[in-house]
PDB file with SEQRES, HELIX, SHEET and CRYST1 records, atoms N, CA, C and O in Angstrom:
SEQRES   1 A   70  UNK UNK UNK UNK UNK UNK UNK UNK UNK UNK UNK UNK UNK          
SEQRES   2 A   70  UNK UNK UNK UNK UNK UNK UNK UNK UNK UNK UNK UNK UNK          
SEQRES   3 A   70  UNK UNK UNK UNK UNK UNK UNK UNK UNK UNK UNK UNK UNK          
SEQRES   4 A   70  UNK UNK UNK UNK UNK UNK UNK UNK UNK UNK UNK UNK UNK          
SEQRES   5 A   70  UNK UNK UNK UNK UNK UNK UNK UNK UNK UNK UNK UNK UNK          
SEQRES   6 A   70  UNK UNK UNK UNK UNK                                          
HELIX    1 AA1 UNK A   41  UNK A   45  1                                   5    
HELIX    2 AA2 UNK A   53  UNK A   55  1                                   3    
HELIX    3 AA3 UNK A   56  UNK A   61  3                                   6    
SHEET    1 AA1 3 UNK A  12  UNK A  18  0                                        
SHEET    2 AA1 3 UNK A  23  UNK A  28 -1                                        
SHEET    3 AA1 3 UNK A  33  UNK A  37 -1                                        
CRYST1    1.000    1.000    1.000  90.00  90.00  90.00 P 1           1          
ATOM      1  N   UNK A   1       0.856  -1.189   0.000  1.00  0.00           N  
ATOM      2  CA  UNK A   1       0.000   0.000   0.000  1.00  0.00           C  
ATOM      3  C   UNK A   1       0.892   1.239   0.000  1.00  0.00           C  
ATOM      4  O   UNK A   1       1.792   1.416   0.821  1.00  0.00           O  
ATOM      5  N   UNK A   2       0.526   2.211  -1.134  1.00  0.00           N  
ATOM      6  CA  UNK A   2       1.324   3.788  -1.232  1.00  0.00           C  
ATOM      7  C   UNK A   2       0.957   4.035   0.659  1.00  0.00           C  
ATOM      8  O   UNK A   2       0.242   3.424   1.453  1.00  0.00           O  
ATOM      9  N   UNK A   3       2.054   5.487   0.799  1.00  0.00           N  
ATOM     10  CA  UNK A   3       1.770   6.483   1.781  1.00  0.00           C  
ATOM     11  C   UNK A   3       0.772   6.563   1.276  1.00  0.00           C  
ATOM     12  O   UNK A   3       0.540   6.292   0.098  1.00  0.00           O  
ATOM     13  N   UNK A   4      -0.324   7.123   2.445  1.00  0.00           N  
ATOM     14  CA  UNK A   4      -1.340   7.435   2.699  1.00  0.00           C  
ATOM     15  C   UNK A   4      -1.474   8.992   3.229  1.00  0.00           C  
ATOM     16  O   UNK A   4      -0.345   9.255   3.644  1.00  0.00           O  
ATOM     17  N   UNK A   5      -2.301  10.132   3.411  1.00  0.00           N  
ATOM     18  CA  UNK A   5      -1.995  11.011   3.181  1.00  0.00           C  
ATOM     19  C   UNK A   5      -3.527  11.748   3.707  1.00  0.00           C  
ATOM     20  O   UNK A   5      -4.389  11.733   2.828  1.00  0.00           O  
ATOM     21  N   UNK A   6      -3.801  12.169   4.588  1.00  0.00           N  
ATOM     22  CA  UNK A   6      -4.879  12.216   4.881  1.00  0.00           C  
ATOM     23  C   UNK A   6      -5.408  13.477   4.002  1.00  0.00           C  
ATOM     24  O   UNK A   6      -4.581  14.132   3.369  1.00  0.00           O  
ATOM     25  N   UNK A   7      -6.796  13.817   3.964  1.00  0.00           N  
ATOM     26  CA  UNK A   7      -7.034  14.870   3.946  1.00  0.00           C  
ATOM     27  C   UNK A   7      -8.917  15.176   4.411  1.00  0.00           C  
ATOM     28  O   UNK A   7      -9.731  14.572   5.109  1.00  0.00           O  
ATOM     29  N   UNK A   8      -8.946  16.403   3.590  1.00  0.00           N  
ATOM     30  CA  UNK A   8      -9.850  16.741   4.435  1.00  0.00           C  
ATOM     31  C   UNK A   8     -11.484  16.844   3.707  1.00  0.00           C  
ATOM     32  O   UNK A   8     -12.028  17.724   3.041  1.00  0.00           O  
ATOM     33  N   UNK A   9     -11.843  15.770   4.098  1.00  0.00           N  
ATOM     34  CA  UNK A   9     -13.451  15.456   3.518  1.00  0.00           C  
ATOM     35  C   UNK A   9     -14.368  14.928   4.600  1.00  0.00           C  
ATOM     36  O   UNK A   9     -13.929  14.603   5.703  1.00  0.00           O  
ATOM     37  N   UNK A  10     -15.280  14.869   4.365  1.00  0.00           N  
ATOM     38  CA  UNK A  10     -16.288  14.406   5.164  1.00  0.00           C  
ATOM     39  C   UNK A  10     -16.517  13.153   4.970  1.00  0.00           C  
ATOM     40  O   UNK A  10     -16.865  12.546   5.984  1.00  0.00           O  
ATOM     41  N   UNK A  11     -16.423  12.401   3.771  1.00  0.00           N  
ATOM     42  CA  UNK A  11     -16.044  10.839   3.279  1.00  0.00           C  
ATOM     43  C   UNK A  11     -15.010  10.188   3.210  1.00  0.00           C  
ATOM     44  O   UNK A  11     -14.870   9.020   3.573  1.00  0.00           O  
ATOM     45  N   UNK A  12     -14.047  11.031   2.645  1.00  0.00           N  
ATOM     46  CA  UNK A  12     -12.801  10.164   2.560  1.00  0.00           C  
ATOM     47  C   UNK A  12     -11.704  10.579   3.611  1.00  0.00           C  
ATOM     48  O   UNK A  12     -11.311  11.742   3.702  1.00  0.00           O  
ATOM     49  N   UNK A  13     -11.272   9.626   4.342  1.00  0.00           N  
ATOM     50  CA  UNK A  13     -10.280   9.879   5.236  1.00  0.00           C  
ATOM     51  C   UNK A  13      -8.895  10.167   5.158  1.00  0.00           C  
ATOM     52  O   UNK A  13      -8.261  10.761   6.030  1.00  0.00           O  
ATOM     53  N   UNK A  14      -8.214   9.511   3.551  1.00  0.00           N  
ATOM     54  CA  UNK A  14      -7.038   9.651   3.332  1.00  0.00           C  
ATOM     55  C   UNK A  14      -6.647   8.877   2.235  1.00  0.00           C  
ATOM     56  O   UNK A  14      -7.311   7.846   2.130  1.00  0.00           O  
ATOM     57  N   UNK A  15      -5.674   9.060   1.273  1.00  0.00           N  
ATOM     58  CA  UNK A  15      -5.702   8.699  -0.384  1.00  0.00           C  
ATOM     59  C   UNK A  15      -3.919   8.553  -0.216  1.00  0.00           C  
ATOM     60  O   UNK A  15      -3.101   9.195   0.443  1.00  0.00           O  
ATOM     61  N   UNK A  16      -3.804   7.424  -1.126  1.00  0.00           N  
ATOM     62  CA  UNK A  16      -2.353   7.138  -1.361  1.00  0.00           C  
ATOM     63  C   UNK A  16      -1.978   6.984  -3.288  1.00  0.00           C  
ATOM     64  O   UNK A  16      -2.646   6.463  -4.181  1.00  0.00           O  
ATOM     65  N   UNK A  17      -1.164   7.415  -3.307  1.00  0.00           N  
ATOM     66  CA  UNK A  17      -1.100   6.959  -5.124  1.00  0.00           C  
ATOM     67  C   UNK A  17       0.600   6.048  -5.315  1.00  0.00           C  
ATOM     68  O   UNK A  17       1.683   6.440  -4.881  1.00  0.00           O  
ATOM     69  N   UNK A  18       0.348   4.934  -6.001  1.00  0.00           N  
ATOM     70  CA  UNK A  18       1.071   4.370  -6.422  1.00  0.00           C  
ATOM     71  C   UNK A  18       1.670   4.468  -7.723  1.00  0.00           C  
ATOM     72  O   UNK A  18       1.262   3.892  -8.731  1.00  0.00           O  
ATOM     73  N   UNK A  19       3.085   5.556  -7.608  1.00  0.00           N  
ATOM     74  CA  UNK A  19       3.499   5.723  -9.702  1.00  0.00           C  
ATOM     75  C   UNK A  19       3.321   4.630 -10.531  1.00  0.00           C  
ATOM     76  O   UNK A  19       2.730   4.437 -11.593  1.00  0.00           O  
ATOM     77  N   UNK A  20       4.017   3.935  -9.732  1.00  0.00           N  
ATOM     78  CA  UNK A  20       5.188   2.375 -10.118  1.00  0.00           C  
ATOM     79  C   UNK A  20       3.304   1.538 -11.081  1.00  0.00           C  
ATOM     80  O   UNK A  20       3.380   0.880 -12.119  1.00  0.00           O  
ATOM     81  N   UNK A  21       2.238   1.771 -10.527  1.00  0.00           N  
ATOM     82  CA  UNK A  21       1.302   0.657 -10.655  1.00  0.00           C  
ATOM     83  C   UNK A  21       0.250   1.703 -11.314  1.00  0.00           C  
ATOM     84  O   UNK A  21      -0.678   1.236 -11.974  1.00  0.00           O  
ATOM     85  N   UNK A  22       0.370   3.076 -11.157  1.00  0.00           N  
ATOM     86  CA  UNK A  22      -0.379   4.300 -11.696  1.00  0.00           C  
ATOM     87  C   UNK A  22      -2.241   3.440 -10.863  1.00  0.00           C  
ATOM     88  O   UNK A  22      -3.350   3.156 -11.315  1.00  0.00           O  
ATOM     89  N   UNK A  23      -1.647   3.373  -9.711  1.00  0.00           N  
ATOM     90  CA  UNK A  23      -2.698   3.143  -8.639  1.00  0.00           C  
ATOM     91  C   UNK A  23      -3.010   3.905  -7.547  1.00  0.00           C  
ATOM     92  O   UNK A  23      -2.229   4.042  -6.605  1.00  0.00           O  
ATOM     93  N   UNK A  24      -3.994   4.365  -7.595  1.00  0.00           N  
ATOM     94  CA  UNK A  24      -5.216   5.276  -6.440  1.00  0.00           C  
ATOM     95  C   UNK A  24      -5.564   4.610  -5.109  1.00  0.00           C  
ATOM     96  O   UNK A  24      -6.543   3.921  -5.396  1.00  0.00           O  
ATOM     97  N   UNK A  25      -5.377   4.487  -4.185  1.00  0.00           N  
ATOM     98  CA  UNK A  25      -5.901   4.213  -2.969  1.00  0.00           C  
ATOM     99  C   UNK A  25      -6.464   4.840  -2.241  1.00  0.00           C  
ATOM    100  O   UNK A  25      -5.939   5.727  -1.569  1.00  0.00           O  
ATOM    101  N   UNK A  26      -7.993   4.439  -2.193  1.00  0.00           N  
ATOM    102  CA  UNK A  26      -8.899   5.356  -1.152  1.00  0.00           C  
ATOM    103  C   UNK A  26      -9.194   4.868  -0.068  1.00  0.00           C  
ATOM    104  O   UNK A  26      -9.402   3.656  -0.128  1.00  0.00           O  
ATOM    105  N   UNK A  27      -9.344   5.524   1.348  1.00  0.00           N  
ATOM    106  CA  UNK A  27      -9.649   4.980   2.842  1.00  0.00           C  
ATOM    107  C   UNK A  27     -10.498   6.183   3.387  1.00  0.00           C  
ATOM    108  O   UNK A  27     -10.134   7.285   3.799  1.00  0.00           O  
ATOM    109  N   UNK A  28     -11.921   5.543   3.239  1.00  0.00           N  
ATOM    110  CA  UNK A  28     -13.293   6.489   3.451  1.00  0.00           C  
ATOM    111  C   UNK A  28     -13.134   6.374   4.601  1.00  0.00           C  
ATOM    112  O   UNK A  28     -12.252   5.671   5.094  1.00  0.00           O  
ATOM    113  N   UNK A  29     -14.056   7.124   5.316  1.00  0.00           N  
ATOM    114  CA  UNK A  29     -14.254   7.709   6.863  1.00  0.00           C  
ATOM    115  C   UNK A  29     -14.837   6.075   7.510  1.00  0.00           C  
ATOM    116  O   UNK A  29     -14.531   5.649   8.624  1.00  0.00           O  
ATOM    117  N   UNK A  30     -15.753   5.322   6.473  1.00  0.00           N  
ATOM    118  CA  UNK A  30     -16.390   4.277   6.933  1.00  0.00           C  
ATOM    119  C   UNK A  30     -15.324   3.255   8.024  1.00  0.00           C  
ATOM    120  O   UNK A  30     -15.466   2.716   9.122  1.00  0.00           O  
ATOM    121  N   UNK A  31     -14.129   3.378   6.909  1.00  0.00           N  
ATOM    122  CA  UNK A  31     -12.709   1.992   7.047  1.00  0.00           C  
ATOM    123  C   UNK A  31     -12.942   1.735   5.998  1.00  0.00           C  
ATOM    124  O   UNK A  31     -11.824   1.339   5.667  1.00  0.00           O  
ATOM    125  N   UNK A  32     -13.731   1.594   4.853  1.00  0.00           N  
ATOM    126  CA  UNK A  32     -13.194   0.978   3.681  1.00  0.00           C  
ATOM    127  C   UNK A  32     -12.135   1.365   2.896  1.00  0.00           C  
ATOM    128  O   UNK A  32     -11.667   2.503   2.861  1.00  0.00           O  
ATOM    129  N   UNK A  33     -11.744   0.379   2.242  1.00  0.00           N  
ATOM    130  CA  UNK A  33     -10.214   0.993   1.412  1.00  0.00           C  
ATOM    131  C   UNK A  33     -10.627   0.389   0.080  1.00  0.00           C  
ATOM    132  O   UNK A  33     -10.966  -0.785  -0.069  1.00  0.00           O  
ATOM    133  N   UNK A  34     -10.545   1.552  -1.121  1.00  0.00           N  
ATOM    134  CA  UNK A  34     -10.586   0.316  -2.558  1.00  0.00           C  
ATOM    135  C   UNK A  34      -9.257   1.368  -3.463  1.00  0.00           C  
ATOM    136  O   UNK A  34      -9.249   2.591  -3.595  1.00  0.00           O  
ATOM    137  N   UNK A  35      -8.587   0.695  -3.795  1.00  0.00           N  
ATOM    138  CA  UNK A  35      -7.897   0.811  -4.650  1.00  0.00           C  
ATOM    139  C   UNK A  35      -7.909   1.199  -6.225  1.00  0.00           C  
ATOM    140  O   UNK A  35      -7.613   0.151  -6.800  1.00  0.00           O  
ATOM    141  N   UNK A  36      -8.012   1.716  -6.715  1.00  0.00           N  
ATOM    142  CA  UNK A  36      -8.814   2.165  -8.334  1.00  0.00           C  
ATOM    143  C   UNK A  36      -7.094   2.154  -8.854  1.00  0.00           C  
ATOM    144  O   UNK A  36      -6.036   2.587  -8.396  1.00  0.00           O  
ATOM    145  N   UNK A  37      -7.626   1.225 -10.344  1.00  0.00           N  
ATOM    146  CA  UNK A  37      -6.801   1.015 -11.205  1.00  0.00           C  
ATOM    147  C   UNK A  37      -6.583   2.125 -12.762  1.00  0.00           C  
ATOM    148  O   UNK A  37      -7.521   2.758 -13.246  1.00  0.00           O  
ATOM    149  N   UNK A  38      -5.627   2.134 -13.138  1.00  0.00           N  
ATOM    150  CA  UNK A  38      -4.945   3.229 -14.119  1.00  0.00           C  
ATOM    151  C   UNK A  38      -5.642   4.536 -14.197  1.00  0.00           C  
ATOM    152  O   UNK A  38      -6.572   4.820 -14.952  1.00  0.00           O  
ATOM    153  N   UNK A  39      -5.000   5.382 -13.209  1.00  0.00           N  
ATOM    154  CA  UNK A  39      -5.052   6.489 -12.557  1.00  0.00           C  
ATOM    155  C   UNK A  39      -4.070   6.980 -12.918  1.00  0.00           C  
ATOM    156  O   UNK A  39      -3.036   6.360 -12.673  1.00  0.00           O  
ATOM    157  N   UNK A  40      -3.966   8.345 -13.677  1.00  0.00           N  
ATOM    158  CA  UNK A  40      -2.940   8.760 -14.192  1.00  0.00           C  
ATOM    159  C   UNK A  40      -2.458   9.866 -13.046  1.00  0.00           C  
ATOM    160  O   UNK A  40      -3.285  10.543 -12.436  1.00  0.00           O  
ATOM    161  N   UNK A  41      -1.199   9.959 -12.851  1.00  0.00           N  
ATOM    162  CA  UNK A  41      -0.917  11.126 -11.598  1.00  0.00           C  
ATOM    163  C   UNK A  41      -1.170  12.072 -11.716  1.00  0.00           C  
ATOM    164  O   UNK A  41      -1.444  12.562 -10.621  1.00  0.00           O  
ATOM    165  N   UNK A  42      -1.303  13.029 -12.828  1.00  0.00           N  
ATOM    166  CA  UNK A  42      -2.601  14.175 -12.951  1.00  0.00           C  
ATOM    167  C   UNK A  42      -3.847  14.294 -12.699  1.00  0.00           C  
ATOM    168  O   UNK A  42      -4.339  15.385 -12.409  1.00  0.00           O  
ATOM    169  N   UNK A  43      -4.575  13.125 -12.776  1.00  0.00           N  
ATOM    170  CA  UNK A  43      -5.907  12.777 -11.321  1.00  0.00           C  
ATOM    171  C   UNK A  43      -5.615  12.589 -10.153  1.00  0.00           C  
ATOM    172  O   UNK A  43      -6.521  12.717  -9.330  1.00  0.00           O  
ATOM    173  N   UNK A  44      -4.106  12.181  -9.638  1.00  0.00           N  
ATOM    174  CA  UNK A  44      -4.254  11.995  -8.355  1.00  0.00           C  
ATOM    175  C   UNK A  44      -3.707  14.020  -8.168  1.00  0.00           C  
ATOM    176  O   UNK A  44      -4.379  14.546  -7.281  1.00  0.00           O  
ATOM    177  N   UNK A  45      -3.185  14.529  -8.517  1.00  0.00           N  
ATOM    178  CA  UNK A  45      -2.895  15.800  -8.349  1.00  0.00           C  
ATOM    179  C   UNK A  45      -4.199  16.477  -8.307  1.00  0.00           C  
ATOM    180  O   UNK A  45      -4.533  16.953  -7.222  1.00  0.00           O  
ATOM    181  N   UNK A  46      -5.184  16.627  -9.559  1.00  0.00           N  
ATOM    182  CA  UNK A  46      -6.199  16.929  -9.124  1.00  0.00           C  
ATOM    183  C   UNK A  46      -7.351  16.685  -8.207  1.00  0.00           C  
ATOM    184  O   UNK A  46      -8.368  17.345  -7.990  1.00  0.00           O  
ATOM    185  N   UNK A  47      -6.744  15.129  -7.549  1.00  0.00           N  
ATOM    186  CA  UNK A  47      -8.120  15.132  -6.488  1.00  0.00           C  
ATOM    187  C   UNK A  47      -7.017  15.784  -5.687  1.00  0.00           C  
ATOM    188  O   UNK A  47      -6.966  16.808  -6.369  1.00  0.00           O  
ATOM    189  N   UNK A  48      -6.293  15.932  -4.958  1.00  0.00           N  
ATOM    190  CA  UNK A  48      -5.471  16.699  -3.891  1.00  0.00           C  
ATOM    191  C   UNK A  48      -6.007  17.952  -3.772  1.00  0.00           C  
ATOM    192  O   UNK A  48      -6.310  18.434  -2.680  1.00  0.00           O  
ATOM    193  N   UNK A  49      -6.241  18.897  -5.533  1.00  0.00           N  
ATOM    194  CA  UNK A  49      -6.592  19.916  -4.988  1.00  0.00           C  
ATOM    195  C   UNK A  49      -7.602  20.568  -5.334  1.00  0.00           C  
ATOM    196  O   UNK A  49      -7.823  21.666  -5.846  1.00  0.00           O  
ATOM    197  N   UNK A  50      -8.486  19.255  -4.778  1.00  0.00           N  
ATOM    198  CA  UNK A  50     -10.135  19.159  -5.786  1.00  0.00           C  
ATOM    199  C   UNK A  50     -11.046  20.217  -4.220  1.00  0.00           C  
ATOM    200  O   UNK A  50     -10.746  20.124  -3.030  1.00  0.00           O  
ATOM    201  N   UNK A  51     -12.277  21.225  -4.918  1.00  0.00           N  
ATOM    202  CA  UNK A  51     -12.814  21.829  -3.404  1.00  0.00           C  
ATOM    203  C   UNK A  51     -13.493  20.703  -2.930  1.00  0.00           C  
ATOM    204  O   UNK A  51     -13.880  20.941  -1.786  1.00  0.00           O  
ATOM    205  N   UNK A  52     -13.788  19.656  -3.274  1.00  0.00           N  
ATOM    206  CA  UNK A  52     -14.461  18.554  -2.436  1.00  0.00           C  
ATOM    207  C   UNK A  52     -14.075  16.997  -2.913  1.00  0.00           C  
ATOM    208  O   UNK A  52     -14.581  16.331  -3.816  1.00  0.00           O  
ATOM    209  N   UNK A  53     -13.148  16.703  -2.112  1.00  0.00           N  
ATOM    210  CA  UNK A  53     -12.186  15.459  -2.490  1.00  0.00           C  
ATOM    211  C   UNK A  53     -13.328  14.005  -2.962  1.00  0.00           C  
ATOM    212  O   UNK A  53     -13.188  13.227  -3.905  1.00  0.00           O  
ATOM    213  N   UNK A  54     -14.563  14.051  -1.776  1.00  0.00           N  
ATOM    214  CA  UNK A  54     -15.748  13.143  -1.959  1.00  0.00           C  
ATOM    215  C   UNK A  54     -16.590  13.187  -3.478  1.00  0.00           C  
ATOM    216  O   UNK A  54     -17.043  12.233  -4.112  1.00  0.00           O  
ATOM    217  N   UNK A  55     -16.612  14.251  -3.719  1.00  0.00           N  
ATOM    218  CA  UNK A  55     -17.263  14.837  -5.447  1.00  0.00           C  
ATOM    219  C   UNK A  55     -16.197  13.920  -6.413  1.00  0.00           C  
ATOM    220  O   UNK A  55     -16.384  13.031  -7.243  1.00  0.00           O  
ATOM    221  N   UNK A  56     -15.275  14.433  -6.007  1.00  0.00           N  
ATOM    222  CA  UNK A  56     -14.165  13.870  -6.942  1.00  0.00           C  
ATOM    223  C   UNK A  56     -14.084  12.591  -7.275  1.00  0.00           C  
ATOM    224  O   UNK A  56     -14.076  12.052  -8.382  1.00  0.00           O  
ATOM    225  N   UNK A  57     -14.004  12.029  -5.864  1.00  0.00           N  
ATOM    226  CA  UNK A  57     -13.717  10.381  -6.203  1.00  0.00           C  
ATOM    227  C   UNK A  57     -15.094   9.863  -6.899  1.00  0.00           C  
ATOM    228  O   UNK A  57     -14.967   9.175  -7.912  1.00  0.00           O  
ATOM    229  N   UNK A  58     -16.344  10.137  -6.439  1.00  0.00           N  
ATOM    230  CA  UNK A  58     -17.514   9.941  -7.146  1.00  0.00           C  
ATOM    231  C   UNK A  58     -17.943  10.373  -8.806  1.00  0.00           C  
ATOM    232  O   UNK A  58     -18.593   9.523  -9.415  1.00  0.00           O  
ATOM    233  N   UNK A  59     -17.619  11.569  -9.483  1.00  0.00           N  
ATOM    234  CA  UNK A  59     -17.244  11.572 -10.423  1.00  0.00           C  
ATOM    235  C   UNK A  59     -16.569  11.404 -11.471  1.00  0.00           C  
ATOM    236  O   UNK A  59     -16.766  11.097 -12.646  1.00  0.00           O  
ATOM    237  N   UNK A  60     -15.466  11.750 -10.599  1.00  0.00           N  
ATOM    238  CA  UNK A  60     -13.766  11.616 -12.183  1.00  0.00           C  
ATOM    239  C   UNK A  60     -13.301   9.790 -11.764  1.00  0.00           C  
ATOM    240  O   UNK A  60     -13.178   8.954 -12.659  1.00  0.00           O  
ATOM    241  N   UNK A  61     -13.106   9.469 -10.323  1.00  0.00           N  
ATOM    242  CA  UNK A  61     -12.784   8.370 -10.345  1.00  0.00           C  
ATOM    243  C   UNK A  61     -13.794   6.992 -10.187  1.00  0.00           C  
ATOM    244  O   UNK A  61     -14.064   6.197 -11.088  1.00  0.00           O  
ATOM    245  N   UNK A  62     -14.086   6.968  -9.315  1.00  0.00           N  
ATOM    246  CA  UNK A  62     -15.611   5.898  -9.262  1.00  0.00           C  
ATOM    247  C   UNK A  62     -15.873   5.479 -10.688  1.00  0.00           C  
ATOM    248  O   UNK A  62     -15.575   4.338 -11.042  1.00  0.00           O  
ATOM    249  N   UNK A  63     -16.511   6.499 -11.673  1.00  0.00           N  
ATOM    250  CA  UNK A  63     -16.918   5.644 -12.788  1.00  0.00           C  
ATOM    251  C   UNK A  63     -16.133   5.652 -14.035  1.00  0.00           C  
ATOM    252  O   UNK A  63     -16.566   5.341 -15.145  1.00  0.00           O  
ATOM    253  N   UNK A  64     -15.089   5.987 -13.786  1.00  0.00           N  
ATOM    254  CA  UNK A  64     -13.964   5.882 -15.209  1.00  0.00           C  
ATOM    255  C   UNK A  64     -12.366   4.722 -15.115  1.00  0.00           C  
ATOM    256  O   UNK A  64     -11.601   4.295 -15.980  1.00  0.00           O  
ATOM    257  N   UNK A  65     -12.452   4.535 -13.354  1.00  0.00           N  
ATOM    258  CA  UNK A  65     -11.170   3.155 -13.478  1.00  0.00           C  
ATOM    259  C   UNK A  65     -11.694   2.252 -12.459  1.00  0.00           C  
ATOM    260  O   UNK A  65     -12.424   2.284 -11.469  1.00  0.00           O  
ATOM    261  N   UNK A  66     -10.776   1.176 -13.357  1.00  0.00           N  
ATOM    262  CA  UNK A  66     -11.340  -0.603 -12.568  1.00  0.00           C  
ATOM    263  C   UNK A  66     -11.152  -0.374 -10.633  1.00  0.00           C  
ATOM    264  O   UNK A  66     -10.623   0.621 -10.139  1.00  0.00           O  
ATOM    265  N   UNK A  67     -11.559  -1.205 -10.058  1.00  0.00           N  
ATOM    266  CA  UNK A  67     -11.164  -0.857  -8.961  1.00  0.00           C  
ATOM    267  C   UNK A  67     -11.844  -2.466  -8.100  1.00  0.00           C  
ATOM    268  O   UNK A  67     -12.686  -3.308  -8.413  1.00  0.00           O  
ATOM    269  N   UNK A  68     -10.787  -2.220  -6.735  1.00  0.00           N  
ATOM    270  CA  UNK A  68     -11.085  -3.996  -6.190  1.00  0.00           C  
ATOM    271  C   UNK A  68     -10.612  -3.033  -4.606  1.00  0.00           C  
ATOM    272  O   UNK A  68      -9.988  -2.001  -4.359  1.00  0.00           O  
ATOM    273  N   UNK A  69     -11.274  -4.000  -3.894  1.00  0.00           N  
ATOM    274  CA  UNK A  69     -11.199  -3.785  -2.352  1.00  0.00           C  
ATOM    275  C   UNK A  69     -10.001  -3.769  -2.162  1.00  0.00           C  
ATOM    276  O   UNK A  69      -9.212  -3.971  -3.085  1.00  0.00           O  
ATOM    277  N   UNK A  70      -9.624  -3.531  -0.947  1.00  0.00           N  
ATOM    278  CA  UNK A  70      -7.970  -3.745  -0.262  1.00  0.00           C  
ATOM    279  C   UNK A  70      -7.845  -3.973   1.339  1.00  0.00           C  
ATOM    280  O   UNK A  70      -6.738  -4.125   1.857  1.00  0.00           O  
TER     281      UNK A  70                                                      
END                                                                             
C-alpha cells in the first residue's frame, strides 16, 4: 500500500497513489479501502486539490477506473 496522506473530507479519510502501478488508494471515513486502477498522476494531483475530495472520487474516479477492495 502507497503512503497514505490524509485529507480533508467528510467521506474520505485519506488517499495514497502508487506511480510504479499508476494506482489510487482510497480509505473512506467508513474503514473501507478500494484501490482504483490506471489512474494517471494528474488525477491523483487533481483530487489533492479538488474543493471537495468526496465529489471527486464519485465523479472523475468511481466511474472511469477498474477498482477492487484492499
Amino acid at each position: 500500500m502507497p503512503r497514505m496522506q490524509h485529507v480533508e473530507s467528510s467521506s474520505v479519510d485519506a488517499v495514497g497513489f502508487d506511480p510504479a502501478r499508476n494506482e489510487l488508494t482510497v480509505r473512506f471515513v467508513s474503514g473501507d479501502t478500494y484501490v482504483y486502477g490506471m489512474v494517471p498522476r494528474a488525477v491523483f494531483e487533481a483530487l489533492l486539490g479538488a474543493d471537495s475530495i468526496g465529489r471527486f472520487v464519485n465523479e472523475r474516479i468511481k466511474p472511469r477506473h477498474p477498482v477492487r477492495s484492499s
